[in-house]
C-alpha positions in Angstrom: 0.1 -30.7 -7.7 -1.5 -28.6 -4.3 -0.3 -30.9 -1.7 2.9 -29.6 -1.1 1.8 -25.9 -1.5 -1.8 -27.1 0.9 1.3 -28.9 3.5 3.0 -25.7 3.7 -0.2 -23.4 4.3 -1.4 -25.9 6.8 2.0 -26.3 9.2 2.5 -22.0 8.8 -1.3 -21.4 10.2 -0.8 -24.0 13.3 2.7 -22.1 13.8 0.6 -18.7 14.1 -2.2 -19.9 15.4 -0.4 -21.8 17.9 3.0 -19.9 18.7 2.9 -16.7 17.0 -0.5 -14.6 17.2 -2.6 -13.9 20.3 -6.1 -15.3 20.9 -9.0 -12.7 19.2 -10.6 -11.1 21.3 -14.1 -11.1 21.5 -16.0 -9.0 19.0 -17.7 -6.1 20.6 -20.2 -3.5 18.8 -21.9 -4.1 15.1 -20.6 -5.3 12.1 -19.7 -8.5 10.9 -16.5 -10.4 12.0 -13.7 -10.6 9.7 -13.9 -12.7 6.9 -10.1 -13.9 7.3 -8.7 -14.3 10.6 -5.0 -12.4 10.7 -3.5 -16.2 10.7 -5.4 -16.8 7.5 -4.2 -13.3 6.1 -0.9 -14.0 6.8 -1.5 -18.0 5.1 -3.1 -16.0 1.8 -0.4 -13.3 1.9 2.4 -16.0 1.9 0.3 -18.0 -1.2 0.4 -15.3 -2.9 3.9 -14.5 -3.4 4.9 -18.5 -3.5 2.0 -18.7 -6.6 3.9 -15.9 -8.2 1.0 -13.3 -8.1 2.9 -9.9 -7.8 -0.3 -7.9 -8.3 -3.0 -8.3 -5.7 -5.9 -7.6 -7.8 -4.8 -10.3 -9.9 -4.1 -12.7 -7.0 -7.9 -12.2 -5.5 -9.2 -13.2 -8.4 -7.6 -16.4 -9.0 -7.2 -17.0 -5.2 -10.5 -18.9 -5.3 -9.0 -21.1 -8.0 -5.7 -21.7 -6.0 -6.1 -21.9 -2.6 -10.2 -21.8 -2.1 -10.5 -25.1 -0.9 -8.3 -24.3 2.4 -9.7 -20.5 2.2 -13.4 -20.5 1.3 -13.6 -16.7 2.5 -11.9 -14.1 0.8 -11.7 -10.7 1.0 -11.8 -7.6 -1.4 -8.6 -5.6 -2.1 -8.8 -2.8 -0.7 -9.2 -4.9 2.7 -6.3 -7.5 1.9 -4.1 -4.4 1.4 -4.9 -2.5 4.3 -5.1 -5.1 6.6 -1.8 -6.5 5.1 -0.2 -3.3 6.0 -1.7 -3.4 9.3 0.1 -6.8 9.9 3.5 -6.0 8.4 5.3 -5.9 12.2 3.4 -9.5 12.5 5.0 -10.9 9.3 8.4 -9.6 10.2 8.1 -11.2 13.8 7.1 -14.6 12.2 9.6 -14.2 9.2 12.5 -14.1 12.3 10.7 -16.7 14.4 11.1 -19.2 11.5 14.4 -18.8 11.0 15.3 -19.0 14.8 13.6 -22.5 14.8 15.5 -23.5 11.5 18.9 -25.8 13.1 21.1 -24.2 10.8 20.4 -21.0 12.6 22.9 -22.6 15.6 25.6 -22.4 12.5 28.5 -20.2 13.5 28.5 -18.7 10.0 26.1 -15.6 8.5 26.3 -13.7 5.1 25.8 -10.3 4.8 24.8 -8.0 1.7 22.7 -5.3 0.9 20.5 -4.2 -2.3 18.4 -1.3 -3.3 14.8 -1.6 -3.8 13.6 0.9 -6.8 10.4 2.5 -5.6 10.3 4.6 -8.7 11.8 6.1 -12.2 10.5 9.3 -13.4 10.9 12.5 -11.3 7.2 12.8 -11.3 7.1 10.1 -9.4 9.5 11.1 -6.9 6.9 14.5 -6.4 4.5 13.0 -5.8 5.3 9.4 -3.6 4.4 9.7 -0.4 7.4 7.3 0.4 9.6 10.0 1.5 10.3 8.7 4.7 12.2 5.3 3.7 13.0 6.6 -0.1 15.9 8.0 -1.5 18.5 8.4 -4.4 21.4 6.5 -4.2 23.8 4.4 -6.3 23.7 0.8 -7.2 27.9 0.3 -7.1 26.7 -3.6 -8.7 25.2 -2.1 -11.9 26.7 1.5 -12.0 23.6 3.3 -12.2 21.6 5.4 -9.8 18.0 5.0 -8.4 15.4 6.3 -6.4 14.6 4.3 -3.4 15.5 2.6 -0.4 18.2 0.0 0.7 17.4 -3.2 2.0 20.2 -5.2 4.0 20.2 -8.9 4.8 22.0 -11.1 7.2 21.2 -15.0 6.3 22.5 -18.3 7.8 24.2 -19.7 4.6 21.5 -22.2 3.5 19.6 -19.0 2.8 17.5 -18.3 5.6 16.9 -14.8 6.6 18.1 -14.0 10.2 17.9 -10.1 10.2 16.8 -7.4 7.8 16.0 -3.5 7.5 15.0 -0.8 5.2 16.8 2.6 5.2 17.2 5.6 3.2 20.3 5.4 1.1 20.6 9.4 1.8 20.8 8.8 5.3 22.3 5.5 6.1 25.1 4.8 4.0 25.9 0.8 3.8 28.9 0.3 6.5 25.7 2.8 8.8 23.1 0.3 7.7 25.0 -3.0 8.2 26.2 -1.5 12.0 22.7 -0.6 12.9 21.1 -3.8 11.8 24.0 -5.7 14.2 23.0 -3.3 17.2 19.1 -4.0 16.5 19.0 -7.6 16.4 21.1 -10.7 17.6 21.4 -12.6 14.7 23.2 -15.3 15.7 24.5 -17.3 18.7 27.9 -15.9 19.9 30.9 -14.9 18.2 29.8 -15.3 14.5 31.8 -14.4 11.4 30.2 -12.6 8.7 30.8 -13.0 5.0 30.3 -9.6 2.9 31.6 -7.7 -0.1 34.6 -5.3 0.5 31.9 -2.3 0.4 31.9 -3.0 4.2 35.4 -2.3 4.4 36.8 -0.1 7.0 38.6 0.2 10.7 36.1 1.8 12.8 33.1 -0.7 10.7 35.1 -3.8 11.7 36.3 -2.5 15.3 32.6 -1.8 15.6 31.2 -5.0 14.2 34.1 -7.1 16.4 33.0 -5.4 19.2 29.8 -7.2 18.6 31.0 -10.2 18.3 31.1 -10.4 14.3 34.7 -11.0 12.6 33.9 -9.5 9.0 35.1 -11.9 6.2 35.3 -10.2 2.8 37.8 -9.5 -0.1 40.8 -7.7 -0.2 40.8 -4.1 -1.5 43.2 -3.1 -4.2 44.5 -0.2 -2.1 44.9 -2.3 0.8 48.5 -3.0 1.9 47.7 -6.6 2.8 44.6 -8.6 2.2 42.5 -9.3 4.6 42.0 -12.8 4.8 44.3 -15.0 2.4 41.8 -17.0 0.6 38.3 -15.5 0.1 34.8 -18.2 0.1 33.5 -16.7 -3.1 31.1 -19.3 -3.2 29.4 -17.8 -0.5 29.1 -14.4 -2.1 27.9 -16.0 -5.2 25.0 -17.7 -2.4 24.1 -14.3 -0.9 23.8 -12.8 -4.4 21.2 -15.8 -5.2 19.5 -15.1 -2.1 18.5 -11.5 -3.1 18.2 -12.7 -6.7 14.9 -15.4 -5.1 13.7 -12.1 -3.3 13.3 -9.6 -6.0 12.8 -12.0 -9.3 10.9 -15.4 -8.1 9.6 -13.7 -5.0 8.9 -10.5 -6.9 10.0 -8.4 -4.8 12.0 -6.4 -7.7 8.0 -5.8 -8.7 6.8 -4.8 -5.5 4.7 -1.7 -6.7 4.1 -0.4 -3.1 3.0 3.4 -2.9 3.7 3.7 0.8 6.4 3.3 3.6 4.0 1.0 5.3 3.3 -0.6 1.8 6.8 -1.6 0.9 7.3 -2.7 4.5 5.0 -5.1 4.3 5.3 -6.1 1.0 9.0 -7.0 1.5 8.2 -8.8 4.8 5.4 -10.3 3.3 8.5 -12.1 0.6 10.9 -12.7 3.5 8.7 -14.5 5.2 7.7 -16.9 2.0 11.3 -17.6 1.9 11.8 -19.0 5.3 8.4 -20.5 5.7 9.3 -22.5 2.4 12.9 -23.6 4.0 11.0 -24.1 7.1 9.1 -26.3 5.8 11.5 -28.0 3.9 13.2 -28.9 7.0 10.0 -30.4 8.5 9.7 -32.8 5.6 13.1 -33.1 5.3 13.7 -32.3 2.3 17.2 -32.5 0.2 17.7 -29.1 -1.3 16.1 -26.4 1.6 15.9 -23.0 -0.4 14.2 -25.1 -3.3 10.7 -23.5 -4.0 9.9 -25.8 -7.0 7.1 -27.8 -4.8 5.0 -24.7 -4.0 5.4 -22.1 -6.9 2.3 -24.6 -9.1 
């Protein structure tokens, strides 16, 4: 049962081999070339989280096993990691790339939500991290609790593709901050596009803001509001943005990330973006009925 995961692997390394990733350059000086090639790094990397290996120790040693036959080479860890962190702006570039090819990015629809990423527990932990930077405390409204780390917000086309995406510190950027800066950063879609979200976007200046972008925000009526906002709210699409991030952090594992660094967790949740859209990527190519389905390459 490797053919679809080995049809996968092959189409994403003639996409960055081809499209996305300059030519080498030649080696100069001693030492011995690379074992992987960053388009095979990237290939593994992607493997990895679709196999359901959240530790990489663990993954290197049953890579052979799994994917050996289209990667003979392998690395140790300490070289997939650091070279993996090396090459998180080149996963994020081809995690965006995908989904611009994808012909449901031309939709004139995109779903919007944000969730925090726990980098740690103890206080010990928060001492000593060296994740500073990116991490934060800050308070998960969803499950009424607090935690210590950063805030990850999405923008996905409504089959579940990932269109934009950031990390910020939930002490510096509140949500509405987040969600306004992620608009200004990146074009993620193609002219006046509404945006489904929750009602923690609410707000006059965040909608002037976001309509002045070209984004009409779509989301549920507060209780103190004097009118609702729109008359019949698409739950359904909530409930699909909620599954979204629930494939990231559970089946993706980003929820078990175990990054020590800001360049670490970068990559690491790049690294599960860009399984999800090369798997609905490649469910378009082979046209297949249900995109966001990751049943044929999780075995």
């Amino acid at each position: 049962m490797k053919t679809n995961l080995d049809a996968l692997l092959t189409a994403l390394y003639v996409h960055l081999d081809d499209d996305v990733l300059p030519a080498p350059r030649p080696r100069r000086g001693p030492g011995r070339p690379p074992a992987l090639t960053d388009a095979e790094l990237v290939c593994v990397a992607v493997a990895q989280v679709l196999l359901r290996y959240n530790d990489e120790r663990h993954w290197l040693r049953a890579a052979p096993a799994r994917v050996g036959h289209l990667f003979p080479r392998l690395i140790d860890q300490s070289e997939y990691n650091r070279r993996l962190r090396d090459l998180g702006h080149v996963l994020f570039t081809t995690a965006l790339r995908l989904a611009r090819a994808l012909p449901s990015y031309a939709d004139s629809l995109r779903l919007m939500d944000g969730t925090p990423v726990r980098c740690g527990a103890s206080r010990t932990t928060v001492q000593r991290s060296e994740m500073g930077e990116i991490a934060g405390y800050g308070r998960d409204v969803s499950h009424h609790a607090f935690y210590w780390g950063a805030k990850l917000m999405l923008i996905t086309t409504a089959e579940g593709a990932v269109c934009a995406f950031s990390l910020a510190n939930p002490k510096e950027l509140d949500e509405r901050a987040q969600a306004l800066h992620l608009l200004h950063a990146h074009r993620c879609a193609p002219g006046d596009c509404p945006i489904v979200c929750d009602k923690g976007f609410s707000g006059a200046a965040t909608e002037a803001a976001a309509a002045e972008l070209g984004h009409v925000l779509i989301r549920p009526a507060r209780e103190d509001e004097p009118r609702p906002a729109v008359t019949v709210f698409p739950s359904w699409l909530r409930q699909r943005i909620e599954a979204i991030i629930w494939t990231l952090k559970n089946q993706l594992g980003l929820e078990r990330h175990a990054a020590r660094t800001t360049e670490g967790l970068w990559a690491r949740t790049c690294q599960r973006i860009l399984a999800l859209n090369t798997a609905i990527w490649h469910n378009w190519l082979i046209d297949a009925p249900v995109k966001r389905s990751l049943i044929a390459y999780d075995h």
